[in-house]
C-alpha positions in Angstrom: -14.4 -35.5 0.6 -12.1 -32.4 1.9 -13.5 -29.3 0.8 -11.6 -26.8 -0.6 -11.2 -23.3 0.7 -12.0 -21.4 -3.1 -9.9 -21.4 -6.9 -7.8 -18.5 -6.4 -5.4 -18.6 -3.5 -4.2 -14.8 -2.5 -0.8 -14.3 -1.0 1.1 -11.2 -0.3 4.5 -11.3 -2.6 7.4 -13.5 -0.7 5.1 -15.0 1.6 3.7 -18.7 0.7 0.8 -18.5 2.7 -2.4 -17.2 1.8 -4.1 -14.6 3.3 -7.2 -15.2 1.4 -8.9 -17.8 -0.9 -12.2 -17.2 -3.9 -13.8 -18.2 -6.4 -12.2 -17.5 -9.6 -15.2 -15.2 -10.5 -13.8 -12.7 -7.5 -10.2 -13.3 -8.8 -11.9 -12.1 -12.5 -13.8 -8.9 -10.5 -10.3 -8.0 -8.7 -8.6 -7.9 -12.0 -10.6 -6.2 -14.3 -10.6 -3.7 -11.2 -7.1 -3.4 -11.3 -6.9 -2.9 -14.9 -9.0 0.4 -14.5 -7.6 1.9 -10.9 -3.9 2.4 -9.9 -3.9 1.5 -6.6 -5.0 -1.4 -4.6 -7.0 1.0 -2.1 -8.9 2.4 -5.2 -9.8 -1.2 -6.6 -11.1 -1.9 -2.6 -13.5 1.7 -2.9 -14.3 0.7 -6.5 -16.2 -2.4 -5.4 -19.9 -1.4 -4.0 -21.4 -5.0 -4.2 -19.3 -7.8 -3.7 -18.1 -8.2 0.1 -16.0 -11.2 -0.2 -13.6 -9.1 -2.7 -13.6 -6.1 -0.5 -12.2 -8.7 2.7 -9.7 -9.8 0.1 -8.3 -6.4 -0.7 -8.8 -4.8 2.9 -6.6 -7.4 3.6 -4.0 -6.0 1.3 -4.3 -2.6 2.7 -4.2 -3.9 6.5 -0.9 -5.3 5.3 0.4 -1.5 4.3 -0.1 -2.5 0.6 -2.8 0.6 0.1 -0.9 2.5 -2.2 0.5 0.0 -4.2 -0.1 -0.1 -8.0 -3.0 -3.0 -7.8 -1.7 -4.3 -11.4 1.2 -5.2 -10.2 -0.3 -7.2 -7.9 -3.5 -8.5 -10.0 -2.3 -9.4 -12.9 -3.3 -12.9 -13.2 -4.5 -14.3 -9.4 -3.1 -17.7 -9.1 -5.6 -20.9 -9.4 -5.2 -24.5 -7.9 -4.2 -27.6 -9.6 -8.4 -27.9 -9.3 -8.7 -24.9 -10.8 -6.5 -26.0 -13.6 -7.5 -29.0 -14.7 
């Protein structure tokens, strides 16, 4: 059996790869972050505990993102078809 690489596949807008995968419980953390900061570099200082979500959103901010509004971005993270079903 493959294994799978997380639920929640993170990709910078107009790009089809992804940067980053997690589990959909990091996806949840990200957006309920998002729905209390206004940019993406405040979402990445607002997370003390988790260090798999930080790597995610650091790699938002290597990519210039920063100072983007994060719910623009975080809205609803996108699952796989596993995810899905």
């Amino acid at each position: 059996m493959k294994k799978t690489k997380g639920d929640v596949c993170w990709t910078s807008p107009g790009k089809k790869n992804p940067i980053a995968w997690s589990t959909k419980a990091i996806s949840d953390l990200i957006v309920l972050l998002a729905q209390q900061h206004c940019t993406i570099q405040q979402v990445h200082d607002a997370v003390n505990y988790n260090v798999e979500a930080k790597a995610i959103l650091q790699k938002y901010i290597d990519a210039g993102h920063g100072q983007e509004t994060a719910q623009k971005w975080f809205r609803n993270a996108q699952t796989t078809d596993r995810q899905r079903q």
